[in-house]
C-alpha positions, 0 to 999 in steps of 0.5 A, a space after each residue: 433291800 436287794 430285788 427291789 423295784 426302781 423308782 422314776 423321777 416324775 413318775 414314781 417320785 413327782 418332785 425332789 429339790 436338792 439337799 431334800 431326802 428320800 427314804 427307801 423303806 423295806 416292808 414284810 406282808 403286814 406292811 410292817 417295816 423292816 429296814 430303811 435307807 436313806 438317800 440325800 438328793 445331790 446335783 450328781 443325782 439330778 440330770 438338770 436342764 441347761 440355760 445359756 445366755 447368748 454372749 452379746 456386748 451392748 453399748 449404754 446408748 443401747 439400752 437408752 434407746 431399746 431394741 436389743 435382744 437377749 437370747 437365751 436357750 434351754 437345753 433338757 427342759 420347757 419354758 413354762 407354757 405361760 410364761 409369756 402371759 403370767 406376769 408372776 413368772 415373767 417378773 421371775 424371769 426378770 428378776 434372775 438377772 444380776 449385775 455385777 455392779 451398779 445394780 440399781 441402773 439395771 433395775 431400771 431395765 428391770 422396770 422397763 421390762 415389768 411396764 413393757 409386759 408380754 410383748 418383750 418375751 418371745 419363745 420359738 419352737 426351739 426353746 429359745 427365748 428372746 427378750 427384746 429391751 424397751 426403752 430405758 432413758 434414765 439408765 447411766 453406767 460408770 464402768 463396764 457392767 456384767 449381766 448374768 442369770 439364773 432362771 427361777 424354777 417358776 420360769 421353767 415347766 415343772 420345775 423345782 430347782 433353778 438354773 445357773 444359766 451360761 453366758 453373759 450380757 457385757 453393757 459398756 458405758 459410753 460417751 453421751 450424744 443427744 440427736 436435737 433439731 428439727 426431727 426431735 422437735 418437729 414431725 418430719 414428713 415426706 414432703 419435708 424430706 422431698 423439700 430439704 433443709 430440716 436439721 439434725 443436731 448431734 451433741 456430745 456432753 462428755 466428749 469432744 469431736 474431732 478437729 478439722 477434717 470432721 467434714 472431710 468425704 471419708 468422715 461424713 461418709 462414716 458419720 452417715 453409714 451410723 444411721 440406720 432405720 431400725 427392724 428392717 433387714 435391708 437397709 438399701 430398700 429404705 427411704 432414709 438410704 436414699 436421703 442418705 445417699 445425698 448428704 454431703 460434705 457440705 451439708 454437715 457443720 461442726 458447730 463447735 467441739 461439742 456440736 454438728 449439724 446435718 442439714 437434709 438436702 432435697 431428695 426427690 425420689 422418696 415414698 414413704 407410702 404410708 409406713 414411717 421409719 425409726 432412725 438410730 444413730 451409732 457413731 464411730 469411735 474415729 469422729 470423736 476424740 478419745 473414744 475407745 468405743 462407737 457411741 450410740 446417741 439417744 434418742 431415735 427419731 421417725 421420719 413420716 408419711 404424708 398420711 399415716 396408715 391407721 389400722 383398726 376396727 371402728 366401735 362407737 366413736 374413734 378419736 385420732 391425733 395426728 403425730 
């Protein structure tokens, strides 16, 4: 066999999976065989593409709220070029994810993923792909819960073999906060903002607040710089900065070991416009009793414009229901 010709992965050979085999054979001028060889296909033959999880670590409130993002980047190969659109390999992608233990909890993300469709999946022109989380109620951890991946052939463009991806997503399980009163059971608008005195209820159901100086300046001050309106950068140019700008001690009540009230004082500087702000509250681990992490409390809540802008086109007749 010696003075033969190579032979190119993709271009003299289409596709090889590993543990397949390739025959080399050798032929006279009838085409008549004279020798043959062959070889078996290792992950030393095969120079595979790379997939890495960005290392993050996620609190349980986290994924009871959305909003996260998984980043994961492909090195020495493409994401499937339809993998934003095709639902097959989208729920390929999703299903290489495994937990390391509870896994029916992260099933739940799995779904949520599912209903979500395309729009959780982004990918730049860096081949990164992001995943952004939606809302996952119901999902409940016991103990820390490690995430990996490995990437479906189907995920990857032309590709036969699939990839251990690096990294991991660490979930911690996290005492339970629930946000109530007037910004969960009510819409909230500017002019309630401007006239001061909705209330918000923060209640723990497996833990306690700690005792008395709860609703000392430095506590509340911690307490407040928790909440933060979610997709926005900077945080100063928000309407809820400057309503947080003007709670004080007194406006926070430590209803019992389980329960605290803030009530919004009257700010008179706000203006919404027409655009709302989504609020998500993690609370620091020093508020309450024993905590070995910060909390984030579920759900979020919006605060609206006196009129909320509605963009669109008009076909036929138009229906809208005022939030």
């Amino acid at each position: 066999m010696n003075g033969g010709i190579s032979y190119e992965l993709e271009k003299d050979i289409l596709q090889v999976k590993i543990g397949d085999y390739i025959a080399v054979y050798e032929v006279d001028a009838d085409n008549k065989i004279k020798a043959f060889k062959s070889f078996k296909i290792t992950t030393a033959n095969i120079k595979k593409g790379s997939a890495t999880i960005v290392d993050i670590t996620l609190l349980e409130g986290s994924i009871n709220n959305g909003g996260s993002k998984i980043e994961i980047k492909l090195e020495n190969g493409k994401w499937a070029s339809d993998l934003k659109a095709n639902a097959e390999k989208r729920q390929a992608l999703y299903n290489g994810f495994k937990a390391n233990n509870e896994p029916q909890e992260w099933a739940k993300v799995v779904a949520s993923l599912v209903k979500d469709g395309s729009g959780a999946v982004d990918i730049d022109d860096n081949n990164k792909l992001t995943l952004s989380l939606p809302e996952t109620k119901d999902y409940d951890i016991a103990e820390d819960q490690e995430i990996t991946l490995v990437v479906p052939a189907l995920a990857i463009e032309n590709a036969t073999n699939p990839i251990n991806a690096g990294g991991k997503i660490l979930i911690k399980p996290t005492i339970k906060a629930t946000i109530a009163g007037d910004v969960v059971t009510s819409v909230v608008r500017e002019n309630d903002i401007k006239a001061g005195g909705k209330e918000i209820v923060i209640e723990l159901t497996d833990g306690d607040w700690i005792g008395g100086d709860i609703d000392s300046k430095d506590n509340v001050d911690n307490l407040i710089g928790g909440f933060k309106v979610m997709g926005v950068d900077d945080h100063t140019q928000t309407n809820w900065y400057k309503i947080a700008g003007k709670i004080e001690p007194e406006n926070v009540v430590r209803n019992s070991s389980k329960k605290l009230t803030i009530t919004l004082p009257k700010v008179d500087d706000v203006s919404f416009g027409v655009n709302k702000e989504i609020i998500s509250l993690t609370i620091p681990e020093s508020l309450i009793q024993g905590a070995k992490t910060e909390v984030v409390a579920t759900p979020t809540f919006t605060l609206y414009p006196n009129v909320l802008q509605v963009a669109g086109k008009a076909v036929g007749g138009i229906r809208i229901q005022w939030p």
